[in-house]
N, C-alpha and C positions, 0 to 999 in steps of 0.2 A: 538578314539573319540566317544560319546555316541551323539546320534541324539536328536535334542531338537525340539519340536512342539512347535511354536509358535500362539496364537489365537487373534488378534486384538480384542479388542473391540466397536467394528462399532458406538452404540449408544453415547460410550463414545467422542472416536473419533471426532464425528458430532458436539457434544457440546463445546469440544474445539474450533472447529475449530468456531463455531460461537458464543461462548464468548465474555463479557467487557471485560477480558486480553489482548483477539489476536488482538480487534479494538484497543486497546492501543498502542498496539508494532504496528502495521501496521499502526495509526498515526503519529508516532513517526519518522517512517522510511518518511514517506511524508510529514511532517513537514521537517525535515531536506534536502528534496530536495526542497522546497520552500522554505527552509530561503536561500540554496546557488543557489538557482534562483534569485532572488533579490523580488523587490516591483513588484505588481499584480498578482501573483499566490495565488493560495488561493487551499487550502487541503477538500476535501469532504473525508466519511465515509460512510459505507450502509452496512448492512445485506444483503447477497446475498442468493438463493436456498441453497447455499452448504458450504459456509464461509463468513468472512467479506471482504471489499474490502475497499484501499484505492486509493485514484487519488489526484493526481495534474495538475493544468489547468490554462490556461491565463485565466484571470476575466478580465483587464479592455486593454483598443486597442491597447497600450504601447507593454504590455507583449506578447500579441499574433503578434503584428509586430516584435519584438525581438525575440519571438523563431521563427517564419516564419524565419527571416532572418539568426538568427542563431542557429536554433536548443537546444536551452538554456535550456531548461528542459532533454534531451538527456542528453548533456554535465554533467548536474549536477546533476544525476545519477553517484555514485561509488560505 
């Protein structure tokens, strides 16, 4: 077997990772745990130091006593 060096490229790296593509796919993925949340969650986006980030959250009293009671965004995570 002949040893192979591998060399990341850091700068490259960085920019993927905080790319329009990756906010796409990581909306995509929190979109889909708010649609199978039901109504009141709502999807936020941000540029972080080091990548993008996405979150799902209760917006309105409904959805935040719903997953209070039942952990509903947990659940609807697969």
């Amino acid at each position: 077997m002949s040893k192979v060096k591998f060399e990341l490229n850091r700068a490259g790296v960085r920019e993927l990772l905080r790319s329009q593509e990756a906010m796409n796919v990581c909306r995509t993925y929190a979109s889909a745990v708010s649609n199978r949340a039901g109504e009141g969650y709502e999807v936020t986006t941000y540029t972080g130091k080091n990548r993008v980030n996405a979150s799902v959250h209760a917006a309105s009293y409904e959805a935040r006593k719903d997953n209070y009671e039942n952990n509903t965004l947990l659940k609807s995570i697969r």
